[in-house]
C-alpha positions in Angstrom: -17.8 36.2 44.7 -17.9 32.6 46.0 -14.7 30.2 44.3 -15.5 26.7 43.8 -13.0 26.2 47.3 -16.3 27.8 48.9 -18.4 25.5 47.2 -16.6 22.6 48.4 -17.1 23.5 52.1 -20.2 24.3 52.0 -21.5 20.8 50.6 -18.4 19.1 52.8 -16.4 17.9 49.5 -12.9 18.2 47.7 -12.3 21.0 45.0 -11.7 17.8 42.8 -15.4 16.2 43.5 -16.9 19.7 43.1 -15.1 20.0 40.0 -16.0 16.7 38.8 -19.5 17.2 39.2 -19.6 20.8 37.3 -17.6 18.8 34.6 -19.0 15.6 34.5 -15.7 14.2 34.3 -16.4 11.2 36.6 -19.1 9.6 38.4 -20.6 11.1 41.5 -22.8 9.8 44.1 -25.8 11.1 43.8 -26.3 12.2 47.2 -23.1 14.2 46.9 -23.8 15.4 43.4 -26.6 16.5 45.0 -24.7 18.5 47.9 -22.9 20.4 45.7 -25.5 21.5 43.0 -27.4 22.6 46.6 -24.2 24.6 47.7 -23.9 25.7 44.0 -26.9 27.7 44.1 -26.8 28.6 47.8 -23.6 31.1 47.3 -24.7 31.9 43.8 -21.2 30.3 42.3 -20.6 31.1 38.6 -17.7 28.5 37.0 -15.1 30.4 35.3 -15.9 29.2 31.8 -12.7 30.7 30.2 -10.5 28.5 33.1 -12.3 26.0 32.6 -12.0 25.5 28.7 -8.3 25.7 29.7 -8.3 22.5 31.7 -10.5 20.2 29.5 -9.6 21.7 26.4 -13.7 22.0 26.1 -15.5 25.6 25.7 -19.1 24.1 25.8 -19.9 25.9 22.8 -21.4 24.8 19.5 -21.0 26.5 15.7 -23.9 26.9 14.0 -24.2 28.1 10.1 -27.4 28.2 8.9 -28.2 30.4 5.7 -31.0 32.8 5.4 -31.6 32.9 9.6 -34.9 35.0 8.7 -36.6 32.6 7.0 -38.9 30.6 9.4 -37.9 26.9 8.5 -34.2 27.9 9.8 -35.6 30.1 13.1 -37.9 26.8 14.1 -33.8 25.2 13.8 -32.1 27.8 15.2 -34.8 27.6 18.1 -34.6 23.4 18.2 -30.4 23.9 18.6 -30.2 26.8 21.3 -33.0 24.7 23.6 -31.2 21.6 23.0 -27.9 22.7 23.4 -28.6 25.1 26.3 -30.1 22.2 28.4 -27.0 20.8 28.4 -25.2 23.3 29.3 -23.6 24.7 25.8 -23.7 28.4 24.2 -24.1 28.1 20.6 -22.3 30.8 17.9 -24.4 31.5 14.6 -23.1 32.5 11.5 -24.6 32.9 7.9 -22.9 31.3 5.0 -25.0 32.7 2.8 -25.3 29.5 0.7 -21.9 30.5 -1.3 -19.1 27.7 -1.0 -16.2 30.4 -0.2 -18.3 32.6 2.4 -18.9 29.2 4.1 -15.8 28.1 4.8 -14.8 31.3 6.2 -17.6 31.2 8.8 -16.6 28.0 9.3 -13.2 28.6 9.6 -14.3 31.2 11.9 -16.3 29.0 14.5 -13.3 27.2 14.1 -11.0 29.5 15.2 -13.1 30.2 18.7 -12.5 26.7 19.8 -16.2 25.5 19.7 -16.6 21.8 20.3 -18.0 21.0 17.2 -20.2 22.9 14.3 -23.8 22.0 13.0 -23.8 23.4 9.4 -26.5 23.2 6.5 -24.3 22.9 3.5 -24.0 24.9 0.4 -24.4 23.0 -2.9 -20.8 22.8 -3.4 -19.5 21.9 -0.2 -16.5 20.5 -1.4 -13.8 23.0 0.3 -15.9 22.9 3.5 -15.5 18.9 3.7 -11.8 19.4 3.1 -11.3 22.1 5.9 -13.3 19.5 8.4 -11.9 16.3 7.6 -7.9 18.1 7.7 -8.6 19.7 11.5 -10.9 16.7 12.3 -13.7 18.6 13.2 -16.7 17.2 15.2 -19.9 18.0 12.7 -23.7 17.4 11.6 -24.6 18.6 8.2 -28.1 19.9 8.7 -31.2 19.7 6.4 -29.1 19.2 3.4 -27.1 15.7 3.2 -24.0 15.6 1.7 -22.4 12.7 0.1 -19.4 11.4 1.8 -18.3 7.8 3.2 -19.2 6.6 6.1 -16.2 4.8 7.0 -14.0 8.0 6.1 -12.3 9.6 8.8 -13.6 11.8 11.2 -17.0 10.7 10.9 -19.7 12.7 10.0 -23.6 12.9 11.4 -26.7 13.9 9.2 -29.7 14.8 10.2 -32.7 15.8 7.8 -36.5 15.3 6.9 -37.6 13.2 4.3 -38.2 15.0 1.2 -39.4 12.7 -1.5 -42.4 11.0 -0.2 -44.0 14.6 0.8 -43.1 15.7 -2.2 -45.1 12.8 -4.5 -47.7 12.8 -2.3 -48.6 16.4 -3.2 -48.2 15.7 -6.9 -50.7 12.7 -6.7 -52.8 14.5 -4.5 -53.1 17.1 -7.4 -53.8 15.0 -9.9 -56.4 13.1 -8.0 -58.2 16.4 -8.1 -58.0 16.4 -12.2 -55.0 18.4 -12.9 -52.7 17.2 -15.8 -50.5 19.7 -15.9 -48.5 19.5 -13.1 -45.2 22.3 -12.6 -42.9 22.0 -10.3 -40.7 25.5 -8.9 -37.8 23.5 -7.5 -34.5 24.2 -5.6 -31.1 25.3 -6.1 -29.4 22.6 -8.2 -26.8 20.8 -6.0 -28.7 20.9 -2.7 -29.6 17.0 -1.7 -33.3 18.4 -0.6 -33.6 20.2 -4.2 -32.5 16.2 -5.8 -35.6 14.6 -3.3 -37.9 16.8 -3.9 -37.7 16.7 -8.0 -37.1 13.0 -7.5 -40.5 13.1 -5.7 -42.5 15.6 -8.2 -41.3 12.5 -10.6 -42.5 9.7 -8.9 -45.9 11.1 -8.0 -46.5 12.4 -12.1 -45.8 8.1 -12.5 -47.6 7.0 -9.8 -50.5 9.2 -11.1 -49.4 8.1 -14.7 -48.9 11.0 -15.9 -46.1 12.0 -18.3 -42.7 13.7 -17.0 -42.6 17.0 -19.7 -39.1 19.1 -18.6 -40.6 22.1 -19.6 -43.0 21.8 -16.5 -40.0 21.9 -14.5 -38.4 25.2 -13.5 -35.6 26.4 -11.1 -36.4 29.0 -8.5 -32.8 28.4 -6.8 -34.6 28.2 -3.2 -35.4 32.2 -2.9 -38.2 34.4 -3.5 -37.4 36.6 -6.3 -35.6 33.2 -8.4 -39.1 31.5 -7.9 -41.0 34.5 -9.1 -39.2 34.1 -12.5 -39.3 30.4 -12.8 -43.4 30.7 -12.5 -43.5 33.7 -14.6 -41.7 31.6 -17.4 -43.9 28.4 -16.1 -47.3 30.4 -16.8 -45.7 31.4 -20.5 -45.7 28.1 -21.8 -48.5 27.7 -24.3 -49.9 25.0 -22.1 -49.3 26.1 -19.0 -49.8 24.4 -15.8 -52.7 24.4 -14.3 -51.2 24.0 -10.7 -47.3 24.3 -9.3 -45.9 22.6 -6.5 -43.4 25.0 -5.0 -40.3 23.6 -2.7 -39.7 25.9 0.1 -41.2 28.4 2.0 -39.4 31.1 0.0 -40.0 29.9 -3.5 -43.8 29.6 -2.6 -43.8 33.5 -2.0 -42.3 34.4 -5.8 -44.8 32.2 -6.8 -48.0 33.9 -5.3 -46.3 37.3 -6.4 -45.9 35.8 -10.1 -49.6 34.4 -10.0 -50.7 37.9 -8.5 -49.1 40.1 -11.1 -51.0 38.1 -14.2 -54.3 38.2 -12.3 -54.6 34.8 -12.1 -56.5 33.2 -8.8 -55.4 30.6 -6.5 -56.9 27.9 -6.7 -59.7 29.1 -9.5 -56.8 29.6 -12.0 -54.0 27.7 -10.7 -54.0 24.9 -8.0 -50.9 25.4 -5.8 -49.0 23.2 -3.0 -45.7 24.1 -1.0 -42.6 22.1 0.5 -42.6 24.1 3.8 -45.5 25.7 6.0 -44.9 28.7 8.3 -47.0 30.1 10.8 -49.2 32.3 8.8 -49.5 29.4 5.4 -53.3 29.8 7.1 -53.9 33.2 7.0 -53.7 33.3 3.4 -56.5 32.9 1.0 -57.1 30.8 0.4 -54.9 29.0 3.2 -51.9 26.5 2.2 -51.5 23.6 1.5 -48.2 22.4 2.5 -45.7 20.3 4.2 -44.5 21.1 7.3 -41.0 20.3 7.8 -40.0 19.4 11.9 -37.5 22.6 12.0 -37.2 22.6 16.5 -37.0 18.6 16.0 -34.0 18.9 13.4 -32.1 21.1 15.5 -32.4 19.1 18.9 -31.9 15.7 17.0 -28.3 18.1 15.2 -27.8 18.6 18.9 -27.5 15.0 20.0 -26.0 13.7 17.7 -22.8 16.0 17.9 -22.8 15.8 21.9 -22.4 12.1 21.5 -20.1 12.4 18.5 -17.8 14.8 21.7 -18.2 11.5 23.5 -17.6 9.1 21.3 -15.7 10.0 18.2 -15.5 6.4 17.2 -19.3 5.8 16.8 -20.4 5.0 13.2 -21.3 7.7 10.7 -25.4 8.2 11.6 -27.6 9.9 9.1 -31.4 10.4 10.8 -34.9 11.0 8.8 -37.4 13.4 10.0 -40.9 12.3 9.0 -43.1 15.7 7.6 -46.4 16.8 8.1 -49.2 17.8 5.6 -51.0 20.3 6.4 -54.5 20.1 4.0 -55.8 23.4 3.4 -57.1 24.7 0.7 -54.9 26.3 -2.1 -55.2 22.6 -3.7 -58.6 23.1 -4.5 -60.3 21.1 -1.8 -63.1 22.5 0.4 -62.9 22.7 3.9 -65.7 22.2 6.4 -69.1 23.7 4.7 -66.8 25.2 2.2 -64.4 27.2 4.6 -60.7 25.8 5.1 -59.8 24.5 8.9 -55.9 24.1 9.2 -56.8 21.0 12.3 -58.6 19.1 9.5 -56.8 16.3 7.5 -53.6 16.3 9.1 -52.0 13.6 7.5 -47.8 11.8 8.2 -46.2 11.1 5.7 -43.2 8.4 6.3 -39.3 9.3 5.1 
């Protein structure tokens, strides 16, 4: 097995330049960089990772705690993080936190524990403990998808990185009633979650910009799973004026509420107009196909990705919170027709800005 002393006399360098490039501990000539990357792969050399987390204190490896890893919003981000952090050389360790405040801070203490660089973590609704835990052992972090509210000039500094939730949202809700509906319900998220706030905030501001009326009944919880959201329209199409179209806020919820609509017989859209928060690969095998927003899941987990590696290289840079712009994809579940009467998912895509 080749040592990096092998390396070094094969490109015609010191252990300390080899070691520097592998590293990137200091600046190297290119031509020499160069040399040893070419004498690198010549005699197959594999670093010593575990020695080398010894010496810079470093293990190259990012914590990641996503909840519900099955669900294909957080696979497009678990995807976006392992390419990103991969070409850059880093191994990346997954845990679940389940969306429960204690579970999540013993994953996180966990990651903790085997010395990755820093976590990327998409917060519970009460991430109060977790906050605690980070800030006391300054650990280098992105909250993910969910924002949480803390200072920006608090110390250590924490990055954000999510899409923008409200705008979609409203734009969905006026894009109902433009089609006639009155009636407008809304399956929404887990209370607590900052993409559950945006997203009711949004339902809001569409009903006014339509000028329609906010009613509270129209508004029911589905706490961001399937079988939660399959209750909420249940109770939703009790009402004795129910809706006659839903909005439903994740890709989960909008399940529950197809299996609600299902079990009273009731068509989509003949019966009930319906748009989702979320697509996923098969929103246009359905029928009718989905009408939904399409949330950038690869982009937020590369963007997660940069911004920790420059919060390792800079720990002093201001707090950072980026907005990822959505994507409507205009099917028909909303009761519009596609081409001659039969949906096409290419037609109508449409940005919508954070």
């Amino acid at each position: 097995m080749a040592t990096m002393a092998d390396v070094a006399r094969s490109a015609g360098v010191s252990v300390a330049t080899v070691s520097h490039v592998l590293n990137g501990t200091r600046p190297v000539l290119p031509h020499t960089r160069q040399a040893v990357l070419d004498a690198v792969e010549e005699l197959a050399y594999a670093p010593n990772a575990l020695a080398r987390s010894l010496v810079t204190a470093r293990t190259r490896s990012l914590g990641l705690a996503v909840s519900a890893i099955s669900n294909p919003y957080f696979t497009e981000i678990l995807q976006g993080v392992e390419a990103a952090a991969v070409r850059q050389g880093f191994g990346v360790l997954i845990a679940d936190p389940r969306d429960d405040p204690d579970h999540e801070l013993q994953v996180v203490r966990l990651l903790h524990e085997r010395r990755v660089d820093g976590v990327i973590v998409a917060p519970s609704a009460d991430p109060r403990a977790l906050v605690a835990h980070l800030r006391r052992h300054r650990v280098p972090t992105v909250f993910l998808d969910r924002l949480v509210d803390v200072p920006h000039d608090a110390s250590p500094r924490f990055d954000q990185v999510s899409a923008a939730g409200t705008e979609p949202t409203a734009r969905l809700v006026r894009h109902l009633a433009e089609l006639g509906h009155r009636r407008i319900g809304l399956v929404a998220g887990r209370p607590g979650f900052s993409t559950t706030l945006e997203r009711t905030a949004g339902y809001r501001e569409g009903l006014g910009a339509a000028g329609l009326p906010y009613d509270d009944a129209l508004l029911a919880h589905g706490d961001s799973e399937s079988a939660g959201a399959e209750r909420a329209t249940a109770g939703l199409l009790s009402l004795p004026a129910p809706p006659t179209a839903l909005v439903t806020a994740n890709n989960a919820m909008t399940l529950g509420a197809l299996r609600a609509l299902r079990d009273r017989g009731l068509t989509v859209p003949g019966d009930v107009a319906l748009c989702c928060f979320d697509d996923f690969p098969w929103a246009d095998l359905f029928t009718p196909r989905l009408t939904a927003v399409a949330q950038p899941g690869r982009e937020l987990g590369a963007q997660a990705v940069r911004l920790l590696l420059e919060r390792l290289a800079d720990p002093d840079l201001p707090a950072r919170t980026v907005r990822l712009t959505c994507t409507l994809m205009h099917r028909t579940s909303c009761g519009c027709p596609g081409p001659s009467g039969d949906p096409d998912p290419s037609e109508a895509m449409e940005r919508t800005a954070p």
